[in-house]
C-alpha beads as a LAMMPS data file, in Angstrom:
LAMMPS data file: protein, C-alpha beads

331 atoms
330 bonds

1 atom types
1 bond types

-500.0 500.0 xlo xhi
-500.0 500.0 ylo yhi
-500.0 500.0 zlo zhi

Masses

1 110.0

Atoms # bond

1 1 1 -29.780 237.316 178.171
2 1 1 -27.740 239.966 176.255
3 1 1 -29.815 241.870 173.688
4 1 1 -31.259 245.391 172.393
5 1 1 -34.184 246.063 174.611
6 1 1 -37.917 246.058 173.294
7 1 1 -41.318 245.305 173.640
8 1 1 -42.161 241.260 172.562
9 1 1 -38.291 240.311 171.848
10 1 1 -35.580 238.459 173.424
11 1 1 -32.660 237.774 172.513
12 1 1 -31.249 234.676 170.715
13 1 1 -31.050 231.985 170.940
14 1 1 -34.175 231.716 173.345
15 1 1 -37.275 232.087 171.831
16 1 1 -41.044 233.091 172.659
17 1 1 -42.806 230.115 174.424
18 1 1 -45.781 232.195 175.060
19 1 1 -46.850 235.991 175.125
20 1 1 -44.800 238.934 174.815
21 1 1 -42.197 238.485 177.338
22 1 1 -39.770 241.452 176.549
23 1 1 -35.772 242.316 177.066
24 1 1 -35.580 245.093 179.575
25 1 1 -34.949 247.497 181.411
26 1 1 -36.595 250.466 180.591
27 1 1 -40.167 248.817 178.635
28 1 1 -43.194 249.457 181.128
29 1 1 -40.772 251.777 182.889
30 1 1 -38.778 248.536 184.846
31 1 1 -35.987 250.421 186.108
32 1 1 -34.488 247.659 187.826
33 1 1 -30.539 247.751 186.667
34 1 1 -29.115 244.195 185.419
35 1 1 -27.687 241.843 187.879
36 1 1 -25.355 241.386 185.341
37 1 1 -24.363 242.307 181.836
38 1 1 -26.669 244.633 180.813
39 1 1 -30.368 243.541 179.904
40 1 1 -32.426 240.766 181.097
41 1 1 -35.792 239.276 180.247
42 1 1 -39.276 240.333 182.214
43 1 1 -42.683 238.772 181.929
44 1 1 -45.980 238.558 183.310
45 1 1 -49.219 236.345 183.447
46 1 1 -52.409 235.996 184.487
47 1 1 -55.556 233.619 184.271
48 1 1 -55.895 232.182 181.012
49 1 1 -52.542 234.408 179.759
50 1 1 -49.255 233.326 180.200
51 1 1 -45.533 234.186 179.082
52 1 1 -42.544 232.499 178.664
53 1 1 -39.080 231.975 176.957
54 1 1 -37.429 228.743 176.138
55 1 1 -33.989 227.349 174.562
56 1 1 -33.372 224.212 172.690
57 1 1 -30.937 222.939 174.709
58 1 1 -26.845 222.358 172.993
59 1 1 -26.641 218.873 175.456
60 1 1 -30.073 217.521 176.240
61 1 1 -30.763 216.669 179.686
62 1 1 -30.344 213.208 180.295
63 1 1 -32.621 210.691 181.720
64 1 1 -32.626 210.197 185.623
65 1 1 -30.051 212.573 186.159
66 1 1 -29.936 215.189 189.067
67 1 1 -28.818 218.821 187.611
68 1 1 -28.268 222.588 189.147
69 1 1 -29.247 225.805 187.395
70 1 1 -28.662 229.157 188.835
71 1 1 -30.143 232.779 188.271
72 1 1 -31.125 235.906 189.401
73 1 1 -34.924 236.720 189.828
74 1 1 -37.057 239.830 191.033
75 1 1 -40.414 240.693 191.309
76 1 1 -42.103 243.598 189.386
77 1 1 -44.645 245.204 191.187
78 1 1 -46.192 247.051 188.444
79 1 1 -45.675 245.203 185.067
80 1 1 -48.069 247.128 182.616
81 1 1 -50.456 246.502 185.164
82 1 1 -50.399 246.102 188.694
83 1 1 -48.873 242.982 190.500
84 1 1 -49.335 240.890 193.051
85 1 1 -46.338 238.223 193.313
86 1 1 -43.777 236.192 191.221
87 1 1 -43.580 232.625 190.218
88 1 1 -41.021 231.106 188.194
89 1 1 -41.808 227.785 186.665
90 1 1 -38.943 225.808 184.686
91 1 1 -40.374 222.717 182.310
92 1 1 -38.576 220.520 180.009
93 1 1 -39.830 218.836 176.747
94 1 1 -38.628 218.053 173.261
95 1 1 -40.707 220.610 171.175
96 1 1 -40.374 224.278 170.983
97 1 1 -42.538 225.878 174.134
98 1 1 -43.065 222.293 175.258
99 1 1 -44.119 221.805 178.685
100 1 1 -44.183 218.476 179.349
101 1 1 -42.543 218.136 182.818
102 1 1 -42.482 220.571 185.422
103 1 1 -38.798 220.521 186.438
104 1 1 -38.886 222.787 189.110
105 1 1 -40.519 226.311 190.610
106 1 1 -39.301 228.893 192.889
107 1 1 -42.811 229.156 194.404
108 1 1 -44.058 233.149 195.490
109 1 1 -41.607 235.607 196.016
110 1 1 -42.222 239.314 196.157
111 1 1 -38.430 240.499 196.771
112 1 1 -38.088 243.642 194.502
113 1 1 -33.808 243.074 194.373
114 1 1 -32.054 240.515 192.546
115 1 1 -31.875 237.228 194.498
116 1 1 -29.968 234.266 193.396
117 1 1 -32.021 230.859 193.357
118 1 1 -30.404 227.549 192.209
119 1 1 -32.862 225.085 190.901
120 1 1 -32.134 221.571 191.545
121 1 1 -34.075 219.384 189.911
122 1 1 -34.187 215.756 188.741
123 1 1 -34.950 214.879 184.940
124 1 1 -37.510 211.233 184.443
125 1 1 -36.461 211.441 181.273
126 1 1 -34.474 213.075 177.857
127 1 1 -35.156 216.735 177.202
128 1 1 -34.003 218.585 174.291
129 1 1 -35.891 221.946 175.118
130 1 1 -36.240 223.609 178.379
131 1 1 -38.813 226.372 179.451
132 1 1 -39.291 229.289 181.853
133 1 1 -42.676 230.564 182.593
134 1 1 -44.135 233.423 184.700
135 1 1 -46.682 230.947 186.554
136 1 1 -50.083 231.905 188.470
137 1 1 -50.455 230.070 191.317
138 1 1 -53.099 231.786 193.100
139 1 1 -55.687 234.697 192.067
140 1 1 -54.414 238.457 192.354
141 1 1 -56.840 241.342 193.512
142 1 1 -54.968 244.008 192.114
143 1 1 -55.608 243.196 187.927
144 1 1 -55.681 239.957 186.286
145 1 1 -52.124 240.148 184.892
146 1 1 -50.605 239.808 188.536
147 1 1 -47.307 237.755 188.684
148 1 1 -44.545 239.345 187.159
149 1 1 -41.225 238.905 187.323
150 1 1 -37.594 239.551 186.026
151 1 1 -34.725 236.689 185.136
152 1 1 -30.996 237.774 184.835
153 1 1 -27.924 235.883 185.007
154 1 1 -28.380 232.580 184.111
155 1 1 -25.458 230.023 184.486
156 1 1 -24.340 226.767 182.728
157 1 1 -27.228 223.526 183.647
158 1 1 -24.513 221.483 185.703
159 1 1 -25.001 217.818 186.412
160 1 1 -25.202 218.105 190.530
161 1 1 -21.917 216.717 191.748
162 1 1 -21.589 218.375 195.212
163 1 1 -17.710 219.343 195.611
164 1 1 -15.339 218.270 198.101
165 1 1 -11.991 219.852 199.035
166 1 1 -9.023 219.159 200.276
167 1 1 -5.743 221.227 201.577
168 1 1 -1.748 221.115 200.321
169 1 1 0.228 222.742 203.350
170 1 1 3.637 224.024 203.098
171 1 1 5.094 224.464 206.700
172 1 1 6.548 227.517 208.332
173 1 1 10.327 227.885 208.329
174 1 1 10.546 228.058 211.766
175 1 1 8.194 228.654 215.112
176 1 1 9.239 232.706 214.256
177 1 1 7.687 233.044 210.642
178 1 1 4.550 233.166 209.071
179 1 1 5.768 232.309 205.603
180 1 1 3.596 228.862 205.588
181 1 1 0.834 228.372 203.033
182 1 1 -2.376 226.468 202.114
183 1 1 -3.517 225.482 198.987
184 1 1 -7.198 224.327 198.227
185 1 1 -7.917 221.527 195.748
186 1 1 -11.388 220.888 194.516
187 1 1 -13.145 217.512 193.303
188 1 1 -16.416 218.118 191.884
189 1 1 -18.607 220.914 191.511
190 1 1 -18.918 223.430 188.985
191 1 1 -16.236 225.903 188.353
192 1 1 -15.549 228.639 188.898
193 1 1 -14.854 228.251 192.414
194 1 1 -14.319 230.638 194.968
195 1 1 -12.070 230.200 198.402
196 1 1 -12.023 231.304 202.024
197 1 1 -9.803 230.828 204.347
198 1 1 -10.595 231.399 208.154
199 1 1 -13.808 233.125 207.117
200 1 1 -11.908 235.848 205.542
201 1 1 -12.673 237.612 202.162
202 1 1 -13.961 235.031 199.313
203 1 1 -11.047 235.228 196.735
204 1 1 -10.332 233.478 193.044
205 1 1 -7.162 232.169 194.267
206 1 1 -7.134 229.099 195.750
207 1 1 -3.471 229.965 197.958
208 1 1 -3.473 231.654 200.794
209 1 1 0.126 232.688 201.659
210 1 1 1.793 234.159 204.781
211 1 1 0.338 232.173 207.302
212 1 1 1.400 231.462 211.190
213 1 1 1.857 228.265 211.998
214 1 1 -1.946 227.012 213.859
215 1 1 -5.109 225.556 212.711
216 1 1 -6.921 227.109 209.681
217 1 1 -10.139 226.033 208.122
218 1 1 -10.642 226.580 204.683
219 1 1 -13.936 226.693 202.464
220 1 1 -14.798 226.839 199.127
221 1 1 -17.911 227.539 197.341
222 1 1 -18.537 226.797 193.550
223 1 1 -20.380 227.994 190.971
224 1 1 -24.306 227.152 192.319
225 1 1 -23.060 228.162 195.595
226 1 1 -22.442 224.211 196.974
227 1 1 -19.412 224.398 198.838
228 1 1 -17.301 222.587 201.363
229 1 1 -14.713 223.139 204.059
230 1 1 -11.637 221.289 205.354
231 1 1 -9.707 222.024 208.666
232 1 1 -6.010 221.744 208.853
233 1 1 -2.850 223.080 210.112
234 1 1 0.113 224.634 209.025
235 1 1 3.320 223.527 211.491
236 1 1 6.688 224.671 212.173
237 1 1 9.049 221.691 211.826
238 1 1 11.879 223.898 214.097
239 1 1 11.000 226.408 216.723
240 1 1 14.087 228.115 216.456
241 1 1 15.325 229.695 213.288
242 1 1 18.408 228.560 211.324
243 1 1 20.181 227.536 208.915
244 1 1 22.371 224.087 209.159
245 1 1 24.835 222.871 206.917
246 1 1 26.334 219.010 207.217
247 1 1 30.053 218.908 207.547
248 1 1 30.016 216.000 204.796
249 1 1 28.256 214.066 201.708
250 1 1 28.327 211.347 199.399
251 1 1 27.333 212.142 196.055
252 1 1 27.306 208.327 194.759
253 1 1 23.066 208.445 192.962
254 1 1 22.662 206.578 196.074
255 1 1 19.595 209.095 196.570
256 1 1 20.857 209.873 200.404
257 1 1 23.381 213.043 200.866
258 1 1 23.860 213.194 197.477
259 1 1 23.839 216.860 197.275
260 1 1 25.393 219.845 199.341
261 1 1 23.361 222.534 200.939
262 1 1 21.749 223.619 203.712
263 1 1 18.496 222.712 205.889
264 1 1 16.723 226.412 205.930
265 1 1 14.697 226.862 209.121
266 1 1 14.393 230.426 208.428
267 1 1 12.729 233.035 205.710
268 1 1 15.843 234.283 203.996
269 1 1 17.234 235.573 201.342
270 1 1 20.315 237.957 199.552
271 1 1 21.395 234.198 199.589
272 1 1 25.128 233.384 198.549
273 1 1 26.572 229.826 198.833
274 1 1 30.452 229.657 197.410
275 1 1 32.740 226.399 197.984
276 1 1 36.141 226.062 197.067
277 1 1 39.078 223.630 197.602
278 1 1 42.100 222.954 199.700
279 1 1 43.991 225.615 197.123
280 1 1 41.473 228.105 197.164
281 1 1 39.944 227.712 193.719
282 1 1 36.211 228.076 193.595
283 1 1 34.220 224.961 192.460
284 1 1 30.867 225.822 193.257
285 1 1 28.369 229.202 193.771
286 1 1 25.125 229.290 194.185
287 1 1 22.117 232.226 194.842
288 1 1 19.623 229.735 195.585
289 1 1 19.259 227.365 199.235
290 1 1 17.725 224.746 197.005
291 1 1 20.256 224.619 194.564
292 1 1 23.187 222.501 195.781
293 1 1 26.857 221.055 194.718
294 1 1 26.774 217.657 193.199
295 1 1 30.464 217.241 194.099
296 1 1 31.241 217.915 190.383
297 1 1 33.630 220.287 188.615
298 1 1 33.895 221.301 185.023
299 1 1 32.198 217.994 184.537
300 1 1 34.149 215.989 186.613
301 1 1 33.822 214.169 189.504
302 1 1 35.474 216.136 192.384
303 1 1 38.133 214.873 194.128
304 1 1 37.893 213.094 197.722
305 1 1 39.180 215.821 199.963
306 1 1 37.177 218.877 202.550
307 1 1 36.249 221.627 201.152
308 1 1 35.734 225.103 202.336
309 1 1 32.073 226.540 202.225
310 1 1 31.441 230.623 202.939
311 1 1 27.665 230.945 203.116
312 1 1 25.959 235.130 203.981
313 1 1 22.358 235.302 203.900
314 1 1 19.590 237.916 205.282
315 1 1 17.073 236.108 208.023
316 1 1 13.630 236.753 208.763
317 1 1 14.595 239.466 211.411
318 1 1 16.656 241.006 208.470
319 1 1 19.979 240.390 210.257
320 1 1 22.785 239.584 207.901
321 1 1 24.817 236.441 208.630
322 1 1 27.894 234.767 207.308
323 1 1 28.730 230.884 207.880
324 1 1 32.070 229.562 207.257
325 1 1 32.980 225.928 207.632
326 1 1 33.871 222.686 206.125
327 1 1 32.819 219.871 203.949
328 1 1 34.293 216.503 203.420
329 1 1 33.570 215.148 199.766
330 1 1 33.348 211.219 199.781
331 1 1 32.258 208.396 197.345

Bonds

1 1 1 2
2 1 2 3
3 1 3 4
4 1 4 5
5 1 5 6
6 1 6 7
7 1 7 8
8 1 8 9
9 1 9 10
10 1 10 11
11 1 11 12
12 1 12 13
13 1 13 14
14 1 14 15
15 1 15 16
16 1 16 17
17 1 17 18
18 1 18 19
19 1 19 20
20 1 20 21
21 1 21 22
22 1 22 23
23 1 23 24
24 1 24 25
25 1 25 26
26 1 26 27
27 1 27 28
28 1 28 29
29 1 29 30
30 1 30 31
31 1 31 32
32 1 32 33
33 1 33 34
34 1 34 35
35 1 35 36
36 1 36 37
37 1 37 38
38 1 38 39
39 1 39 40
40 1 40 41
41 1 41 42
42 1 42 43
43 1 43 44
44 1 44 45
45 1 45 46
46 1 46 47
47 1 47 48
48 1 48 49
49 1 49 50
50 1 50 51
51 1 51 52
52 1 52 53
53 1 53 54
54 1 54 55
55 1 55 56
56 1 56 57
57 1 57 58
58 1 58 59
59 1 59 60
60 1 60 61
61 1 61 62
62 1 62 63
63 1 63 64
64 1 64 65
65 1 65 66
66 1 66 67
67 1 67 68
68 1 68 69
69 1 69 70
70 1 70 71
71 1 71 72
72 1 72 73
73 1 73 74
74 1 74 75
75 1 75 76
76 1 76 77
77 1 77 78
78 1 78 79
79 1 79 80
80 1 80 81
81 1 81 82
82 1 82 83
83 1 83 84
84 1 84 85
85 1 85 86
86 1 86 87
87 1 87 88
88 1 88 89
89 1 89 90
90 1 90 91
91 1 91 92
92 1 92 93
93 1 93 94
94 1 94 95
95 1 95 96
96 1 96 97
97 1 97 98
98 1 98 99
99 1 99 100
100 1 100 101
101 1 101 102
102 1 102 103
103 1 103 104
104 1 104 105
105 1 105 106
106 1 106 107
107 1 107 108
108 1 108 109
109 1 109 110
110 1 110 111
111 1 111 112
112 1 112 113
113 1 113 114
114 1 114 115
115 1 115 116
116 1 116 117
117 1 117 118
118 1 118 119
119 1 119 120
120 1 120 121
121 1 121 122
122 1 122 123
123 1 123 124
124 1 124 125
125 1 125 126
126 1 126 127
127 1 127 128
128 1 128 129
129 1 129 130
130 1 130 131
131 1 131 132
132 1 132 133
133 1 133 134
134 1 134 135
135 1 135 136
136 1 136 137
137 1 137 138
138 1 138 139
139 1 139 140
140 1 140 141
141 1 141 142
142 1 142 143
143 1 143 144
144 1 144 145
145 1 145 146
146 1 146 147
147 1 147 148
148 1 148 149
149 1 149 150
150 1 150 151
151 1 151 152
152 1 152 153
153 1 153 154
154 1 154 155
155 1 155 156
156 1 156 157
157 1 157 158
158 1 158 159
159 1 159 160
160 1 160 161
161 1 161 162
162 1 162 163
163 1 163 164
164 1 164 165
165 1 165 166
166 1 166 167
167 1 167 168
168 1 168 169
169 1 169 170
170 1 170 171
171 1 171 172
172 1 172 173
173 1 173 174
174 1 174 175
175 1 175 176
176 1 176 177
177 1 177 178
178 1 178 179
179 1 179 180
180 1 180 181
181 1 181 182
182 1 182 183
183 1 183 184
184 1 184 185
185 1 185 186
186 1 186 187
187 1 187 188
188 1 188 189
189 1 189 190
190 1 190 191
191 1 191 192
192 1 192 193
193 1 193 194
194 1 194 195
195 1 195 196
196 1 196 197
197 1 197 198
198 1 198 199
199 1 199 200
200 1 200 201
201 1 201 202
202 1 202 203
203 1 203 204
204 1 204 205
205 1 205 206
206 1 206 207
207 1 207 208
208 1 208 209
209 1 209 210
210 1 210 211
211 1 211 212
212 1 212 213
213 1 213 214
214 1 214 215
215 1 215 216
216 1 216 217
217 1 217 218
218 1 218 219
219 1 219 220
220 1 220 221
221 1 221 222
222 1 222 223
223 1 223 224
224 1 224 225
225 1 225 226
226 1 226 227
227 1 227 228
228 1 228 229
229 1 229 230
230 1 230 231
231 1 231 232
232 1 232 233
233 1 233 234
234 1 234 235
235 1 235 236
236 1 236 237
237 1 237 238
238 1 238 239
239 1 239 240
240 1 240 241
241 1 241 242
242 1 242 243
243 1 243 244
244 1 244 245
245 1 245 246
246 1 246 247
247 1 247 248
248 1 248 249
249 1 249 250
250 1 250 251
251 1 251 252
252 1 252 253
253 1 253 254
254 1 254 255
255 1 255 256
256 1 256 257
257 1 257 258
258 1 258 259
259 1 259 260
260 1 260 261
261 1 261 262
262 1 262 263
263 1 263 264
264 1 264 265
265 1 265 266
266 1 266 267
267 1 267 268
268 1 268 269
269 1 269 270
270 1 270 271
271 1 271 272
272 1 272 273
273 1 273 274
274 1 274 275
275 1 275 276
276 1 276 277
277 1 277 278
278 1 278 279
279 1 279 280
280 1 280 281
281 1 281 282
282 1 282 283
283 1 283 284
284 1 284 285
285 1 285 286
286 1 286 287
287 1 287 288
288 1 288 289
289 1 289 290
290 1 290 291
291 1 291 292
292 1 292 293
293 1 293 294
294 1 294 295
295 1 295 296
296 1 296 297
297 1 297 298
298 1 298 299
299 1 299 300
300 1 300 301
301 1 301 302
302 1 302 303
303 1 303 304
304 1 304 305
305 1 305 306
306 1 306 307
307 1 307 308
308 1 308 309
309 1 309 310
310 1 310 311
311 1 311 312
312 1 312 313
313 1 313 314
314 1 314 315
315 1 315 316
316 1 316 317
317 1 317 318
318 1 318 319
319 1 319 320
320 1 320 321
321 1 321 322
322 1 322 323
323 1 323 324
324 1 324 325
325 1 325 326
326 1 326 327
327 1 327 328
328 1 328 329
329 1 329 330
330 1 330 331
């Protein structure tokens, strides 16, 4: 609802179902800032005089079909003349300004803030235009123009398909880190969605990082404000914290021990790995845990012997180890 403000325009692509509806703020001195952006559309009506804006729709709304439309509405009090309530009516039809079926209406409201409703509503048939219409529903005493309202901050019409979530945990280390996260993944709904975790702050993210190992619940919430929740936990699969390295492997494709390196229990890092053979010469270095020999060198298969592994790291508790040992290579 972006547009220069002025008496008896709006901005396109709606157009003028009835009336003079107008872009505001600041016509009839409405001083109400925008919900968002930074202009909406206000109207008012009365017996026998009604405005309204409408929209050909870019997908029509299909027959027997649920949908969800959000926006922000507020009530004028004093609209040119005085006011006694606002009504929002929504209709669909297949003609400019057509009303022929009321979709849905917010009933009275007299909140002078920006409130968010979501209309829900379901269609009996195809609709290429849709309406909105500042609606009497009862008399006012205070001048016969008395419903008026204000419309901001309208979102996408979604087909209602209420979301579900679900959670992707990555464990602690150990039972002495909080380096576990959660990851929320959401079926249905209409972005974009917003996430909680533990009834924390509502974030954009959807991973929530540095976590104890414990229950959580997480939530989400999407775009009409439908949300869901899941409860999980994040474990520890060692109390203790450690690294472990095996004292042998068999690097045949055989898809068990195929690779050396070492079972991290810990949060580390400053991470050097460095193996060499019975003659000192270095075969193998790595900076990464994950990344581990393959028992090849240059190319080549390795030869069947042990070899000598030197391992320094920096734990959680930001104590510096080294590990020294050996490895037996076999096929």
């Amino acid at each position: 609802m972006e547009g220069a403000r002025g008496k008896g325009i709006i901005p396109a692509p709606w157009f003028i179902v009835q009336g003079t509806p107008d872009t505001q703020p600041g016509i009839f001195d409405i001083k109400l800032p925008p919900s968002a952006g930074s202009s909406y559309i206000g109207m008012h009506s009365g017996k026998g005089f009604l405005e309204g804006v409408g929209q050909q729709l870019a997908q029509p709304l299909k027959a027997h079909t649920t949908y969800v439309l959000s926006f922000d509405l507020a009530f004028a009090t004093y609209y040119l003349y005085p006011a006694c309530y606002g009504n929002l009516a929504i209709y669909g039809g297949n003609t400019p300004g057509d009303t022929a079926a009321l979709l849905w209406s917010s009933g009275n409201f007299i909140q002078t803030d920006w409130k968010r409703y979501h209309a829900v509503f379901r269609t009996t048939q195809a609709w290429r235009y849709i309406s909105f219409l500042a609606y009497p529903t009862a008399p006012c005493n205070k001048s016969q123009f008395g419903i008026a309202l204000l419309i901001d901050n309208l979102s996408a019409i979604d087909e209602l398909v209420l979301p579900t979530v679900t959670a992707a945990v990555k464990p602690c280390s150990c039972g002495e880190v909080s380096d576990g996260s959660i990851t929320l993944h959401v079926t249905g709904g209409a972005p974009p969605f917003q996430y909680q975790l533990d009834n924390g702050i509502w974030q954009t993210d959807s991973v929530f990082s540095g976590l104890a190992a414990g229950l959580h619940t997480g939530k989400i919430k999407d775009n009409h404000e439908f949300g869901a929740r899941v409860d999980t936990s994040v474990t520890s699969p060692w109390k203790n914290c450690l690294v472990i390295f095996p004292n042998a492997f068999t690097p045949n494709s055989d898809g068990q021990n195929d690779i050396f390196r070492p079972k991290v229990y810990d949060a580390i890092h400053n991470y050097r790995l460095q193996v060499y053979d019975r003659w000192g010469k270095l075969v193998f270095s790595s900076l990464a845990p994950e990344a581990g020999w393959d028992g090849t060198f240059r190319g080549a298969r390795a030869g069947v012997q042990a070899y000598v592994y030197i391992c320094t790291y920096t734990d959680s508790r930001q104590e510096q180890h080294m590990l020294k040992g050996s490895v037996l290579l076999l096929y």
